[in-house]
Phi, psi and omega in degrees: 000313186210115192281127197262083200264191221269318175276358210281315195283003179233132179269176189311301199307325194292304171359284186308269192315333163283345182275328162335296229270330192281340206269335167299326193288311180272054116275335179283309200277346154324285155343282201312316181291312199285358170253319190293290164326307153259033137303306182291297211238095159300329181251047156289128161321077163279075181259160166258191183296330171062241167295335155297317181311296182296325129005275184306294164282017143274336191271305184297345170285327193291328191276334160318302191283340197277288189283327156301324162282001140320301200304329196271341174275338186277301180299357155262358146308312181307312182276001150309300171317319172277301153359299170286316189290325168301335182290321192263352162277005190235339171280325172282342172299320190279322200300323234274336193263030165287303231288134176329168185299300161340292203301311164316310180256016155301285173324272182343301160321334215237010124332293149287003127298311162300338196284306201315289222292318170306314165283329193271048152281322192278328192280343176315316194074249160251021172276099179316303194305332175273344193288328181321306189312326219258297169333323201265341167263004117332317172305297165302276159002316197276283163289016167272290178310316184309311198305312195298321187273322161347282210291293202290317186298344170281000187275123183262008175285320182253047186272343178241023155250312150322299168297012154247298194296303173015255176312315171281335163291346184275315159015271156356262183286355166278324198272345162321272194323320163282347170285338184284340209261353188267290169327320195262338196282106197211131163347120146325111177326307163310328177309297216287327193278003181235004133318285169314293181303317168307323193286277162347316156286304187314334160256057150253319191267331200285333183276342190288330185300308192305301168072209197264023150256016166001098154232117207297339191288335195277316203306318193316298191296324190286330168263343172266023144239338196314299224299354188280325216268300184304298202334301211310300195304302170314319176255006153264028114295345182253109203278333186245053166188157156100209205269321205266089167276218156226007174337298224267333180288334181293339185250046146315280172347300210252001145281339190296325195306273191013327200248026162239191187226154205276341146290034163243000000 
């Protein structure tokens, strides 16, 4: 479910203070050579980048913008996806009251149980083994309802309540796989490491460029917003951890209990 890769182990926020403190450095040291060179060499050609400069920071404003609307287009994907698996957990919830009353309240039971599971799926957080746990009793839960409109559906007496149960279980149960599949659906790391590098070079050259007019105040600002910009983009990719969650759309979900009763 969810591949534990090398930034995956860092948080957005730790991300962020780290693209800072690196992007100050190789500004500084941009700066610094460019002070040693004419220190050494009075009559060094200080000349700057000029058009490679500018170059360079159009190519990081396009990568910026290319990627963050990857991230901001997948997490309004995610919250479509919950939206819809709640329209299709509440619509098979409603079908279940075709069946005579016995039947009925099976289906239900065993409903209100798949709802408890759906939730602790988003509540699990990055704890694999509980996000496994949760899946694997959706799973059973999931063929237990199948099994059951199965069985009543060879019955031809229950030929129009089957052909209503059906189609929302198969919903149901289909729209799992796109939300893990949603979940898992993440910026490409290399998008990001060759991110992290444009920002580094680019304060290498802002620094060799400043040479001994440095002004720190502007450098400050310019890298505390690209490092904002990176924050955003990493934690609006991360749907269970960090500031930008899917908290308040899981309680799609989680609204659902509302439609059992407390002896069901």
């Amino acid at each position: 479910m969810i591949t534990q890769t090398f930034l995956l182990q860092f948080s957005s926020i730790g991300i962020a203070l780290g693209v800072i403190l690196i992007m100050l450095l190789f500004f500084f040291l941009g700066e610094s050579l460019r002070k040693i060179f004419i220190t050494r060499n009075k009559n060094f050609n200080a000349k700057n980048f000029g058009a490679a400069e500018g170059a360079l920071l159009g190519l990081l404003a396009l990568l910026l913008s290319f990627t963050f609307n990857m991230s901001s287009s997948r997490h309004d994907t995610r919250i479509k996806v919950i939206v819809a698996e709640a329209n299709n957990i509440g619509t098979a919830v409603l079908r279940a009251d075709l069946y005579p009353d016995s039947i009925r309240k099976a289906f239900r039971h065993d409903f209100k149980a798949y709802v408890e599971s759906r939730i602790e799926f988003f509540q699990a957080g990055i704890d694999t083994a509980k996000i496994y746990r949760s899946l694997a009793t959706s799973n059973a839960i999931q063929q237990s309802l199948w099994n059951r409109a199965a069985t009543l559906g060879q019955y031809a007496y229950n030929f129009h309540r089957t052909s209503q149960m059906v189609p929302a279980l198969n919903d149901m149960i289909d729209i799992v796989t796109t939300r893990n599949a949603a979940d898992i659906d993440k910026v490409p790391e290399l998008i990001i490491y060759v991110l992290f590098l444009l920002c580094f070079t680019s304060a290498f050259m802002l620094g060799y460029d400043a040479g001994k007019k440095a002004d720190w105040v502007i450098t400050v600002g310019f890298v505390l917003m690209i490092s904002m910009t990176i924050y955003l983009i990493i934690d609006l990719d991360r749907p269970r951890r960090g500031i930008i969650t899917m908290t308040n759309m899981n309680k799609q979900i989680v609204n659902l209990r509302a439609m059992f009763g407390p002896d069901e």
